[in-house]
Backbone of each chain as ProteinMPNN parsed JSONL, in Angstrom:
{"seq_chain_A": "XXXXXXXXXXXXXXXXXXXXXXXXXXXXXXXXXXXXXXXXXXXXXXXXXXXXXXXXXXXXXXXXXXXXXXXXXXXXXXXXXXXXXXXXXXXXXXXXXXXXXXX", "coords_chain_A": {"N_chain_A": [[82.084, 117.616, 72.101], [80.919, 114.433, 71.218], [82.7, 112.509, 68.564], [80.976, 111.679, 65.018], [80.967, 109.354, 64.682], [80.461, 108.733, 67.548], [82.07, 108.752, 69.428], [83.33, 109.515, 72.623], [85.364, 112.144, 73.355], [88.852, 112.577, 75.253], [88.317, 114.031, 77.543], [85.733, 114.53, 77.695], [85.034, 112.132, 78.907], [82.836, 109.943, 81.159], [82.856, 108.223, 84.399], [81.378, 107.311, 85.683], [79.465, 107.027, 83.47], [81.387, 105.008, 82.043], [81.771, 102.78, 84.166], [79.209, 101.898, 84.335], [79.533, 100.938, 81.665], [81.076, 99.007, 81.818], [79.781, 97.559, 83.853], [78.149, 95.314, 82.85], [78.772, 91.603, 82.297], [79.251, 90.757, 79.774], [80.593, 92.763, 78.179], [82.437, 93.719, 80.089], [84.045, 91.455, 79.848], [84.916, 91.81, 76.811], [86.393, 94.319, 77.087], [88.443, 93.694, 79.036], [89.138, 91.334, 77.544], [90.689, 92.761, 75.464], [92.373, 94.028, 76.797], [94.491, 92.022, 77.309], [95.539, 92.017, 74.501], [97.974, 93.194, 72.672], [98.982, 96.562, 73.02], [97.234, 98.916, 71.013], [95.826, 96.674, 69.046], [93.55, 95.804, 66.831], [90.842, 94.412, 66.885], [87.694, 92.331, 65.5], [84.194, 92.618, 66.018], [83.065, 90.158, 65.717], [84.891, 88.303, 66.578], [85.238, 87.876, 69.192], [83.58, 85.875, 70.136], [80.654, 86.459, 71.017], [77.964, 85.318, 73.187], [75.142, 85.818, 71.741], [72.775, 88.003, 69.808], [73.539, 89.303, 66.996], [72.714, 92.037, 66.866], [72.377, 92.657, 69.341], [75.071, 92.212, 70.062], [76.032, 94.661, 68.543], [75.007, 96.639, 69.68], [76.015, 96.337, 72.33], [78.586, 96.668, 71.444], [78.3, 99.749, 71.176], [77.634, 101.089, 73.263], [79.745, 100.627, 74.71], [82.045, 102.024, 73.018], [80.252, 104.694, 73.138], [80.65, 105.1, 75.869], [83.693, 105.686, 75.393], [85.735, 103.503, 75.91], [86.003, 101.89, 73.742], [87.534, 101.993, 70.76], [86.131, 101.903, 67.536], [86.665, 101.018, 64.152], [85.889, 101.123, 60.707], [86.412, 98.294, 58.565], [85.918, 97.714, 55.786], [83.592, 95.392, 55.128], [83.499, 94.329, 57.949], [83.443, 95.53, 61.324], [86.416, 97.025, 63.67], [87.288, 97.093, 66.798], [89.249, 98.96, 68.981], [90.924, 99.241, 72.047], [91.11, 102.221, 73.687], [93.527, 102.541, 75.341], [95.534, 104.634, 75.775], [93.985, 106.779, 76.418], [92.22, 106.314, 78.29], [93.797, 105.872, 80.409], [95.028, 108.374, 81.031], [92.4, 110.1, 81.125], [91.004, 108.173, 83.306], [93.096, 107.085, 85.514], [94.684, 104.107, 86.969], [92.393, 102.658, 86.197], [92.525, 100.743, 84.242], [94.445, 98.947, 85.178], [93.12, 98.067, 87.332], [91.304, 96.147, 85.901], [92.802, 94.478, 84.699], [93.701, 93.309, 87.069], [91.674, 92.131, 87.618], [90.481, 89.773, 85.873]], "CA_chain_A": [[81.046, 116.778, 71.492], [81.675, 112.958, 70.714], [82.908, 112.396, 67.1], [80.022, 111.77, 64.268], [81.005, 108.061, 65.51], [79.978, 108.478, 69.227], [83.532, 108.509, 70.519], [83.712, 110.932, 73.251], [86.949, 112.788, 73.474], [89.491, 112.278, 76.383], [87.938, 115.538, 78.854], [84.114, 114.032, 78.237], [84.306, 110.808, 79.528], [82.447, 110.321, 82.315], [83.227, 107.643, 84.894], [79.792, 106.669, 85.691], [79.079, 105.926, 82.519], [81.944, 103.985, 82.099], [81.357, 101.976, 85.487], [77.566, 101.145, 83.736], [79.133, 99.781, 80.211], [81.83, 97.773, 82.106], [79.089, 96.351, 84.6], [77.739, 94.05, 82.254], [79.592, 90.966, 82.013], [79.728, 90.35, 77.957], [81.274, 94.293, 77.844], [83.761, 93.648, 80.752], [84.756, 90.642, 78.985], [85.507, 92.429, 75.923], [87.94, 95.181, 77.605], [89.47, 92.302, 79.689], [90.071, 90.457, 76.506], [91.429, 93.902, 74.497], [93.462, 94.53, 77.702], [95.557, 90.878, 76.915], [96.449, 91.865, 73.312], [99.144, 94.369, 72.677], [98.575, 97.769, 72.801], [96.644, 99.253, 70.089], [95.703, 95.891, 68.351], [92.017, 95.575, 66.591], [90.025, 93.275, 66.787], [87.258, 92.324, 64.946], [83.834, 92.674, 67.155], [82.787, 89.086, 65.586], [86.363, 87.591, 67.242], [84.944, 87.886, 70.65], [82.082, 84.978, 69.768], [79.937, 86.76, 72.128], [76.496, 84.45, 72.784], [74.021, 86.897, 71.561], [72.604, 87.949, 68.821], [74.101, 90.112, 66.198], [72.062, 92.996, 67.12], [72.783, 92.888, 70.787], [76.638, 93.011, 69.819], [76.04, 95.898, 68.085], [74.819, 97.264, 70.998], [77.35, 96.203, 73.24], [79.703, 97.658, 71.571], [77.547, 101.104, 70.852], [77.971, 101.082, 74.994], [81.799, 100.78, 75.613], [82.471, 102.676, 72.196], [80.185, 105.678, 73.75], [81.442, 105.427, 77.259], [84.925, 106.177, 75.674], [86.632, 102.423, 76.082], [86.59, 101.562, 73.377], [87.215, 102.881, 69.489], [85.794, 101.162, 66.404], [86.616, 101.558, 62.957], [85.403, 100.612, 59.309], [87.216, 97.641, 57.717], [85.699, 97.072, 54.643], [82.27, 94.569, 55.48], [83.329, 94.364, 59.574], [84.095, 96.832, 61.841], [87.05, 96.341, 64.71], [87.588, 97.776, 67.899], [90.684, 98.55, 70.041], [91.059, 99.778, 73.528], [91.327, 103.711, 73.964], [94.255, 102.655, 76.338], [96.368, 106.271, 76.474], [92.94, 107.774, 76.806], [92.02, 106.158, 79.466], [94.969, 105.715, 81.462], [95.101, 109.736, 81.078], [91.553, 110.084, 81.847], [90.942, 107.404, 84.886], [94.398, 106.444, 85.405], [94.723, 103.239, 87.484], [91.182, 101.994, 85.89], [92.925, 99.865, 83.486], [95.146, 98.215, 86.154], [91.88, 97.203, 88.172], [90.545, 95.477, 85.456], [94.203, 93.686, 84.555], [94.136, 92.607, 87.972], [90.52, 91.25, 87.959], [90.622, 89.29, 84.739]], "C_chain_A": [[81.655, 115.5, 70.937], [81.937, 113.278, 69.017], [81.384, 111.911, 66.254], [80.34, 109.76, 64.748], [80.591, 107.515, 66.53], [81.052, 108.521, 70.05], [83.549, 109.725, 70.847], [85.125, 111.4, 73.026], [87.291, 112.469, 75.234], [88.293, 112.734, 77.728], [86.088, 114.625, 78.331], [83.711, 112.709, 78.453], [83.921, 110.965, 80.863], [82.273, 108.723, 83.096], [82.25, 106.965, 85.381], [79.354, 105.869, 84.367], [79.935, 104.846, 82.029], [81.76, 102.649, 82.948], [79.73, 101.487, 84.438], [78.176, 100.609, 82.453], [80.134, 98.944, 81.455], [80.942, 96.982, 83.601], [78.091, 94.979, 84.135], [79.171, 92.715, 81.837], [80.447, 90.392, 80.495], [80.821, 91.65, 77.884], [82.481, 93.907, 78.933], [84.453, 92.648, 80.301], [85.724, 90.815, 77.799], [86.83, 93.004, 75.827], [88.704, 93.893, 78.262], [90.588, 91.786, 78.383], [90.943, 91.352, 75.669], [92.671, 94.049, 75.2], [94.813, 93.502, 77.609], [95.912, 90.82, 76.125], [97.5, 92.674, 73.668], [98.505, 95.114, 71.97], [98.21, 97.756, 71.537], [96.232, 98.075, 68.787], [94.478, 95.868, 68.269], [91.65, 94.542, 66.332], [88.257, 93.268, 66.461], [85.83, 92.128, 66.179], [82.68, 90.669, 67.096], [83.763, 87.72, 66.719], [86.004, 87.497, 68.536], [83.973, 86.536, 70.889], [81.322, 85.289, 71.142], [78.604, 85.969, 71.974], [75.373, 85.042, 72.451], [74.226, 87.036, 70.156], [73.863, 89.011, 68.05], [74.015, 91.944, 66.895], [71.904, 93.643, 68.405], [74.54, 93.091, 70.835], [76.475, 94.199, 69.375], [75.767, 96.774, 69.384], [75.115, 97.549, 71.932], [78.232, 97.012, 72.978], [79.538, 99.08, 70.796], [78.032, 101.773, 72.847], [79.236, 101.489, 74.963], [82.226, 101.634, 74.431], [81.583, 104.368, 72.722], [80.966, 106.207, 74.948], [82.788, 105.996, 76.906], [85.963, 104.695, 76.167], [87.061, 101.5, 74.754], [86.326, 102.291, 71.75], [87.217, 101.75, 68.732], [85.99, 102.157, 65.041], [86.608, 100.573, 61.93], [86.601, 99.827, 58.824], [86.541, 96.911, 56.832], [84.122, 96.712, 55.416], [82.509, 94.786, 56.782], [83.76, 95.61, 60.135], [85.118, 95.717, 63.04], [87.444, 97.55, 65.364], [89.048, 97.653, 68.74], [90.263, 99.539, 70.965], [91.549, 101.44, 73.452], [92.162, 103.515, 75.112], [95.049, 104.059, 77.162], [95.253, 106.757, 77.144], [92.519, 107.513, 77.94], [92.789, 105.921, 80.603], [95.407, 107.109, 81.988], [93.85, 109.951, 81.425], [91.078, 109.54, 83.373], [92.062, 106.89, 85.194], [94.2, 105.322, 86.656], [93.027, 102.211, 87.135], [91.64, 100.119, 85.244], [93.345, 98.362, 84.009], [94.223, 97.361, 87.061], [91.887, 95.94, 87.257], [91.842, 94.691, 85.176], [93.954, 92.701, 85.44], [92.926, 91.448, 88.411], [89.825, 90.836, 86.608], [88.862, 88.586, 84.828]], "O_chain_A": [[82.71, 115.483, 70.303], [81.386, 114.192, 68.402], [80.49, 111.763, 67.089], [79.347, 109.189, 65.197], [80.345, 106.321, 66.7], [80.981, 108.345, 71.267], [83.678, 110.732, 70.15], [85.899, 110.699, 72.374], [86.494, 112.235, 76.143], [87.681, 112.025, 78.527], [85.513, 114.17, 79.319], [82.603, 112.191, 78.311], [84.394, 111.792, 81.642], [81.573, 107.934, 82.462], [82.451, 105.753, 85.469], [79.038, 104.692, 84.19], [79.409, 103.814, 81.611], [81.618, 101.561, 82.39], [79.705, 100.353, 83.959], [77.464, 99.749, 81.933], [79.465, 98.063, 81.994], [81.417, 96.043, 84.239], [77.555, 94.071, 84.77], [80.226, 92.951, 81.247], [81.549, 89.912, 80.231], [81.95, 91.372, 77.48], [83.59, 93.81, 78.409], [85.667, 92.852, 80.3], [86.837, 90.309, 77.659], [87.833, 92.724, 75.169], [89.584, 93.283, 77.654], [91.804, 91.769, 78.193], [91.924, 90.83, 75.139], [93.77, 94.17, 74.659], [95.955, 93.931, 77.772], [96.728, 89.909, 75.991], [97.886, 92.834, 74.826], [97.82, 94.952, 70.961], [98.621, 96.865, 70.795], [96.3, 98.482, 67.627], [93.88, 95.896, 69.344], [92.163, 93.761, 65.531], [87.542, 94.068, 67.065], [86.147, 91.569, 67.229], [81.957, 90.172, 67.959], [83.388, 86.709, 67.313], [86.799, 86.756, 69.115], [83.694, 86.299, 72.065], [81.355, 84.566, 72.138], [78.09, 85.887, 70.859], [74.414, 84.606, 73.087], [75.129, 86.613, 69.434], [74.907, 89.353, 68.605], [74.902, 92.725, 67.237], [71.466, 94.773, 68.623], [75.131, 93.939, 71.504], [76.99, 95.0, 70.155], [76.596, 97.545, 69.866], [74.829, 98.573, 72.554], [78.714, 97.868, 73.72], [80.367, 99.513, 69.995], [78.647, 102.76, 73.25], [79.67, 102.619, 75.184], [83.153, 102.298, 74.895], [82.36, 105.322, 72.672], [81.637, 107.231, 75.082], [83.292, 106.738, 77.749], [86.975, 104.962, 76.816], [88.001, 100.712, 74.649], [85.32, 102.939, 71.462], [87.939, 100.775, 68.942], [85.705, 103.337, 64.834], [87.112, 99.455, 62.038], [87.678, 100.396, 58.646], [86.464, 95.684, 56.91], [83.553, 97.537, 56.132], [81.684, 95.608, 57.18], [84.319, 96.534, 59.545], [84.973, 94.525, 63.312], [87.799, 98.626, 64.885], [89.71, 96.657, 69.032], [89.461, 100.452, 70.769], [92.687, 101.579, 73.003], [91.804, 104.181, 76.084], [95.156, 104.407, 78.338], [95.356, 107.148, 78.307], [92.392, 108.445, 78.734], [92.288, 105.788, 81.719], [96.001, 107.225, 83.059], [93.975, 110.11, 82.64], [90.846, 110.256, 84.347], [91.891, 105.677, 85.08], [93.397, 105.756, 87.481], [92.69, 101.238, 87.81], [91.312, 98.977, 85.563], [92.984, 97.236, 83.667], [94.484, 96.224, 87.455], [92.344, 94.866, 87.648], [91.664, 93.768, 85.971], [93.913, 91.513, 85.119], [93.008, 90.435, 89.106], [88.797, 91.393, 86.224], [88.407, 87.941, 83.884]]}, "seq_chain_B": "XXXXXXXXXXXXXXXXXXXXXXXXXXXXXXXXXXXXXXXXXXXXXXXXXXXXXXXXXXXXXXXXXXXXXXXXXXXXXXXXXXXXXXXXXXXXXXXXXXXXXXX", "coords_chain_B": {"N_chain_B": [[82.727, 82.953, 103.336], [80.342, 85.533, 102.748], [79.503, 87.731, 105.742], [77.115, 86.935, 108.625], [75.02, 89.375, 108.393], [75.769, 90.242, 105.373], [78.196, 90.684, 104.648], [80.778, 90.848, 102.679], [83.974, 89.067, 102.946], [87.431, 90.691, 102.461], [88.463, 89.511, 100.673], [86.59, 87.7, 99.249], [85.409, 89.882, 97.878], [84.184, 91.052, 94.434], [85.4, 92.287, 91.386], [83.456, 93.265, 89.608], [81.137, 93.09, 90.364], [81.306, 94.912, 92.225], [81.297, 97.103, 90.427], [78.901, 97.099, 89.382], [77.426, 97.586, 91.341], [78.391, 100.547, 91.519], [77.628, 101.771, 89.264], [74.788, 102.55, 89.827], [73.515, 105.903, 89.904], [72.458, 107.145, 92.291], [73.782, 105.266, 94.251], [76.212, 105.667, 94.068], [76.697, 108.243, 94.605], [76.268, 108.172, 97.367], [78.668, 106.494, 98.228], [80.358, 108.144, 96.656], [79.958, 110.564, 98.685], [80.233, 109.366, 101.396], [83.246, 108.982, 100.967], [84.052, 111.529, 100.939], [83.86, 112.469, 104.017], [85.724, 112.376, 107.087], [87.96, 109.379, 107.591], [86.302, 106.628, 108.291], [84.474, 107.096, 109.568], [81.013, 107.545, 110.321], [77.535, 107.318, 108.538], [74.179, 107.78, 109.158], [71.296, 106.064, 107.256], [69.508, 107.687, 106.279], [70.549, 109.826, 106.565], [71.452, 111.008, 104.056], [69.572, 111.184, 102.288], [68.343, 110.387, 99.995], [66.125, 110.127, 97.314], [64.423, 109.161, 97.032], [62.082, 105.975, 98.055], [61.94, 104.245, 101.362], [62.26, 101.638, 101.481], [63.283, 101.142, 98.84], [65.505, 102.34, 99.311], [66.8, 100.79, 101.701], [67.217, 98.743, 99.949], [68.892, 99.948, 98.009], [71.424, 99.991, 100.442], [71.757, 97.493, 100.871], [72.528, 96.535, 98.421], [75.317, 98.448, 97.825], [76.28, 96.989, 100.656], [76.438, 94.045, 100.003], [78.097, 94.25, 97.945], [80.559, 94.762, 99.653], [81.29, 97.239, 99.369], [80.312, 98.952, 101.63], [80.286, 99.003, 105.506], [77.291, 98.215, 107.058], [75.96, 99.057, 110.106], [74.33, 98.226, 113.154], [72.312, 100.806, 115.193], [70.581, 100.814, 117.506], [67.161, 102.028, 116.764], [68.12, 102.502, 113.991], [70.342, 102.565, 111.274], [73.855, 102.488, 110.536], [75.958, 103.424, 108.159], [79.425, 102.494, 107.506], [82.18, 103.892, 104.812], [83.632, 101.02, 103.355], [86.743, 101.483, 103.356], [89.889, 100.451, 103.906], [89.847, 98.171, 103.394], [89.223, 98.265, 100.423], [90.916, 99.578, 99.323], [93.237, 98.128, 99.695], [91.789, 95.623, 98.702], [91.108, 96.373, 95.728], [93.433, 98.418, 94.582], [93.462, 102.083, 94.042], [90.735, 102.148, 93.423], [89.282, 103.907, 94.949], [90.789, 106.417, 95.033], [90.104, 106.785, 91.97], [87.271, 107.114, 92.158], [87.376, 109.821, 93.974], [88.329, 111.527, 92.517], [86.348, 112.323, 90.724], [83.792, 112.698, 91.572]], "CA_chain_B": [[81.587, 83.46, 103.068], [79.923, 86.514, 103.866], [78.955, 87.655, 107.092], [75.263, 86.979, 108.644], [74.659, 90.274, 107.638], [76.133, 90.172, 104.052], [79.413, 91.595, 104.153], [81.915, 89.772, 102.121], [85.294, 89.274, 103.154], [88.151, 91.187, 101.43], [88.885, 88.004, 99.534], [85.551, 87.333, 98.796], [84.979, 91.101, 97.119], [84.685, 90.708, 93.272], [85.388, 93.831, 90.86], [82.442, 93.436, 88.26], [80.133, 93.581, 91.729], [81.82, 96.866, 92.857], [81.27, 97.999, 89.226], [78.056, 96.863, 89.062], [77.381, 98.334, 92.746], [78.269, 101.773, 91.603], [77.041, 102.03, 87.949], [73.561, 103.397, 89.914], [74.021, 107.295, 90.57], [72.055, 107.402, 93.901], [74.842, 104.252, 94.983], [77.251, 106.155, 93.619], [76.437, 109.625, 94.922], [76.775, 107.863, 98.521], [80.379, 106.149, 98.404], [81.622, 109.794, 97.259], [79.942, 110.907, 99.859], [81.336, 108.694, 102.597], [84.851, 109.351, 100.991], [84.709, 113.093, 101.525], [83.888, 112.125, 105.083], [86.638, 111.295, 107.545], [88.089, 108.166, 107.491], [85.403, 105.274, 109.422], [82.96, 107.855, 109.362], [79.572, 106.51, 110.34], [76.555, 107.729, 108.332], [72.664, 106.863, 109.146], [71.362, 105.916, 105.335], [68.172, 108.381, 106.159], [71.28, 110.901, 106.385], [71.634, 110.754, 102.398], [68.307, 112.238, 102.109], [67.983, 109.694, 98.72], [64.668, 110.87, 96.693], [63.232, 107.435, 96.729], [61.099, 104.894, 99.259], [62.405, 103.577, 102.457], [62.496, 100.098, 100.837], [64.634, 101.135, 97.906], [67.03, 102.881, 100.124], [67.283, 99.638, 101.656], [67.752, 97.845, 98.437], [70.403, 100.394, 97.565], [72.134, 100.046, 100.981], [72.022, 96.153, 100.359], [73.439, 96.434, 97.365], [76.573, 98.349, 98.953], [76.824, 95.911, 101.645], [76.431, 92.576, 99.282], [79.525, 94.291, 97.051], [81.759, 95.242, 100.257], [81.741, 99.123, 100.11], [80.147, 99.419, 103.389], [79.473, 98.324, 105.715], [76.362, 98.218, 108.169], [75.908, 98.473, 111.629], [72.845, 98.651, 114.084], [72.655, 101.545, 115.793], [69.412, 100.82, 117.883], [66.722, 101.475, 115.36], [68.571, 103.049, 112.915], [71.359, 101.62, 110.681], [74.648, 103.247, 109.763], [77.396, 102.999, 106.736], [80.786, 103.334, 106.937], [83.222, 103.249, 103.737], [85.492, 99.84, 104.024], [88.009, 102.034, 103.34], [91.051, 100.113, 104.055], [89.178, 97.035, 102.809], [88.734, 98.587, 99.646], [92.223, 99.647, 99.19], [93.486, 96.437, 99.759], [91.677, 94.94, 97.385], [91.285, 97.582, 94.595], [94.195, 99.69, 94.697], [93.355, 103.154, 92.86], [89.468, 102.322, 92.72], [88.833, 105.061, 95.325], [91.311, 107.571, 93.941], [88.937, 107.333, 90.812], [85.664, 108.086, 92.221], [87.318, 111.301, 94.811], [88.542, 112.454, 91.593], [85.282, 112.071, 89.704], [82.424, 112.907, 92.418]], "C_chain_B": [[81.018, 84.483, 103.41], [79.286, 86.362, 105.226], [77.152, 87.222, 107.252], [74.436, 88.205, 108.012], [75.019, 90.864, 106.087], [77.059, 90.42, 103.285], [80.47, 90.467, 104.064], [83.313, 90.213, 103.026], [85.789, 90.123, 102.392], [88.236, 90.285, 100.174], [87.716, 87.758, 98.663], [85.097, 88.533, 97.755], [84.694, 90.926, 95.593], [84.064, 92.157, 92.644], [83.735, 94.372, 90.439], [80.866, 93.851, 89.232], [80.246, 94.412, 92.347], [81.098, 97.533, 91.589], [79.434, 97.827, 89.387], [77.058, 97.64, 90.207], [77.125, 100.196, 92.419], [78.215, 102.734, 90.284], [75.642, 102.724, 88.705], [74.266, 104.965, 90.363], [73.657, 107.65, 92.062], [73.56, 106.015, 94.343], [75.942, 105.397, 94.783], [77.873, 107.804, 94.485], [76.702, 108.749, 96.78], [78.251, 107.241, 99.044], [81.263, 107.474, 97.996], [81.055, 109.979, 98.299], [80.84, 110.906, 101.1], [82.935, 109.118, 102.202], [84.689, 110.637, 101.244], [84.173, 112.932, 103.034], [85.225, 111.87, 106.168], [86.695, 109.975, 107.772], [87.575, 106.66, 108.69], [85.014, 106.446, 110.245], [81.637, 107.435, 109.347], [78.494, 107.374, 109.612], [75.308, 107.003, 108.437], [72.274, 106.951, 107.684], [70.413, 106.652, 105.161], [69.195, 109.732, 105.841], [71.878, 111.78, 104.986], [70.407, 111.48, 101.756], [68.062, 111.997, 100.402], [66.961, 110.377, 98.328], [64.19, 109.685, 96.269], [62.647, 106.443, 98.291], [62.212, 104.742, 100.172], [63.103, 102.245, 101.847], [63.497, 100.027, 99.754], [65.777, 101.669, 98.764], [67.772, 101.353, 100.824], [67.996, 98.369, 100.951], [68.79, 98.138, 98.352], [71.682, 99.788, 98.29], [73.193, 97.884, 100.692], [73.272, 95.777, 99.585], [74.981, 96.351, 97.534], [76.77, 97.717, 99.62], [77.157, 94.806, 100.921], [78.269, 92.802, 98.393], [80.744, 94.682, 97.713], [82.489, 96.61, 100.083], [81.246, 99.545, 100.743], [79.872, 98.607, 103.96], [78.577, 98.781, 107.38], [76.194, 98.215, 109.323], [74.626, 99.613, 112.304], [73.078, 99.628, 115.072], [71.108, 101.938, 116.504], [68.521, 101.326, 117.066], [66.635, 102.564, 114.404], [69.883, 102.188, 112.241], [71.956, 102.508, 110.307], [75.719, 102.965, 109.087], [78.804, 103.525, 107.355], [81.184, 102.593, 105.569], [84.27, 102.288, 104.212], [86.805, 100.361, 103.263], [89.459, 101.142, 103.223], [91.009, 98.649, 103.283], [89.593, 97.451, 101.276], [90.059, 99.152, 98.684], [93.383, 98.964, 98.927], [93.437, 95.809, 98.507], [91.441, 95.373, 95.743], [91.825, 98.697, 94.626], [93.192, 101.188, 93.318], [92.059, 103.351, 92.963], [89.036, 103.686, 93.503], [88.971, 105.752, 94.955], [90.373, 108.003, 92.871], [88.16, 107.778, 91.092], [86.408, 109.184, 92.956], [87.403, 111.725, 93.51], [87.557, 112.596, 90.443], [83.909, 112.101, 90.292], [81.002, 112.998, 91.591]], "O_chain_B": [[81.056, 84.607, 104.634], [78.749, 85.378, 105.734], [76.271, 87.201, 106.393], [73.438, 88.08, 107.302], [74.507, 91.92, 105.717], [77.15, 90.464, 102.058], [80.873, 89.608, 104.849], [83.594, 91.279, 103.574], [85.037, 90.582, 101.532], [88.067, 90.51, 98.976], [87.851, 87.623, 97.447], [84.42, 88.173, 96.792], [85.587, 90.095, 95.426], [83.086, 92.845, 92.936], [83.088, 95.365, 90.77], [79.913, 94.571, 88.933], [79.361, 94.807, 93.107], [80.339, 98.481, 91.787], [78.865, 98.91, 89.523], [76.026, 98.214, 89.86], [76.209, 100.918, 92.813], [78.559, 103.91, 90.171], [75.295, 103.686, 88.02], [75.305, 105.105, 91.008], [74.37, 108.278, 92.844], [74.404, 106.632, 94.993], [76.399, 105.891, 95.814], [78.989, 108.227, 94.785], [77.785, 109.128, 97.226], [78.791, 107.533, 100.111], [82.303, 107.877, 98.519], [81.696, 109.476, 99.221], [81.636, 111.686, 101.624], [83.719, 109.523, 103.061], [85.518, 110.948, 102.099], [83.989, 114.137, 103.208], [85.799, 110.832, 105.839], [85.694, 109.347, 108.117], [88.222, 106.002, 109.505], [85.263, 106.62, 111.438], [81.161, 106.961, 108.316], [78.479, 108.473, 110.165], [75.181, 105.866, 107.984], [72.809, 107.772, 106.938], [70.031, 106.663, 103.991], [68.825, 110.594, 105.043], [72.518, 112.831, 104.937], [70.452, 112.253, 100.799], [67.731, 112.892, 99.625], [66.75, 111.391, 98.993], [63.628, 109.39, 95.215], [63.105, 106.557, 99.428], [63.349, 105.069, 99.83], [64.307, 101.992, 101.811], [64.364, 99.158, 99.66], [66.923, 101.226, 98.703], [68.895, 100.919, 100.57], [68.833, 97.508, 101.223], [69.74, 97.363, 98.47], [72.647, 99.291, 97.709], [74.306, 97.394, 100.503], [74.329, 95.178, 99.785], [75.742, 95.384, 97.507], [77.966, 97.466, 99.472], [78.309, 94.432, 101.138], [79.2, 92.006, 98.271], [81.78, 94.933, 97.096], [83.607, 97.01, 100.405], [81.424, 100.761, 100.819], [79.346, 97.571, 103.553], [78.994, 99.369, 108.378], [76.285, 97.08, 109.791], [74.226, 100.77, 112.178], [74.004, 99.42, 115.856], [70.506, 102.98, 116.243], [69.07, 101.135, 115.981], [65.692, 103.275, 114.057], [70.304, 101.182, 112.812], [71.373, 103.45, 109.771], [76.478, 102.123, 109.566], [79.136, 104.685, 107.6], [80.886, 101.466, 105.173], [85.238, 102.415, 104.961], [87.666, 99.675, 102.712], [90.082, 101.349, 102.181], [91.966, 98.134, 102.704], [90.529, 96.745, 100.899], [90.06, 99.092, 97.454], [94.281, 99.196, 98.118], [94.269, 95.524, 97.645], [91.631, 94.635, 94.777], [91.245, 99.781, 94.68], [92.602, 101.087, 92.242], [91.706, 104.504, 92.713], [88.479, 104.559, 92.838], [88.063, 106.346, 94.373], [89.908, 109.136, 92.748], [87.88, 108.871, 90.601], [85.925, 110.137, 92.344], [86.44, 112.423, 93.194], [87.93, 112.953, 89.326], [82.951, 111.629, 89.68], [79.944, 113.156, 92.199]]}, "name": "protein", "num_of_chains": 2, "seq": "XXXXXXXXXXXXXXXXXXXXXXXXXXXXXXXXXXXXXXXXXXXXXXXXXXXXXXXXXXXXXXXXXXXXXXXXXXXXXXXXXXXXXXXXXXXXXXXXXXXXXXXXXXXXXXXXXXXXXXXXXXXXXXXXXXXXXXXXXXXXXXXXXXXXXXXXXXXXXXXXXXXXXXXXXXXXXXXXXXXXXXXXXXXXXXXXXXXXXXXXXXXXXX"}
């Protein structure tokens, strides 16, 4: 069962639903851009200046934080997300590498 | 540019249009397919036995063709898929690997 957060665990992601958050272009943007920091670095989900509202970020990243791409946590007033890289490199292994390669 | 009939080059392929390609489950449910198939494996798209219209099946097949994971050919009046397999390999190492291992 996902965490009281929504974060699935490793064994229940499911690759479909991944493939549906990263087919929107604002969400593949996101991982793209997580995938160019260094490992395990958070980032804030304001830092992205995505063109949408508030309330559609939230949403966005309700998506890729279900699917299992990405994990968010409480800092104070914002929240910030980093890349579930092990997890998914152990789950879909060569996923990551796609998206590297198609920036 | 793509072909008359819609099939991109390798070059021309782009990820977020694969992803976006096989975020539907009926799309999705047909490229495993074709991979547990042998390799340039022809299927008719009536052979899929979808649970939707003629016209969406068409849509679907579209779809696949427009994003370069099959492709089409007339087979007097019927139409059949293969997986661009080698295509597909090429230009997204690994992406197959993921879906056999995730049917």
């Amino acid at each position: 069962m996902p965490d009281p957060e929504g974060h699935p665990s490793t064994e229940e992601m499911d690759l479909r639903t991944v493939l549906n958050a990263l087919a929107d272009p604002l969400r593949y943007g996101v991982v793209s851009a997580l995938l160019s920091e260094a490992e395990g670095a958070a980032r804030t989900c304001a830092s992205f200046n995505l063109p949408v509202s508030k309330s559609t970020i939230t949403h966005h990243f309700r998506v890729l934080r279900e699917a299992g791409l990405v994990r968010q946590v409480d800092r104070g007033n914002s929240r910030a997300a980093t890349l579930r890289h092990e997890d998914l490199d152990k789950r879909f292994p060569g996923l990551l590498d796609l998206i590297r390669a198609n920036p």
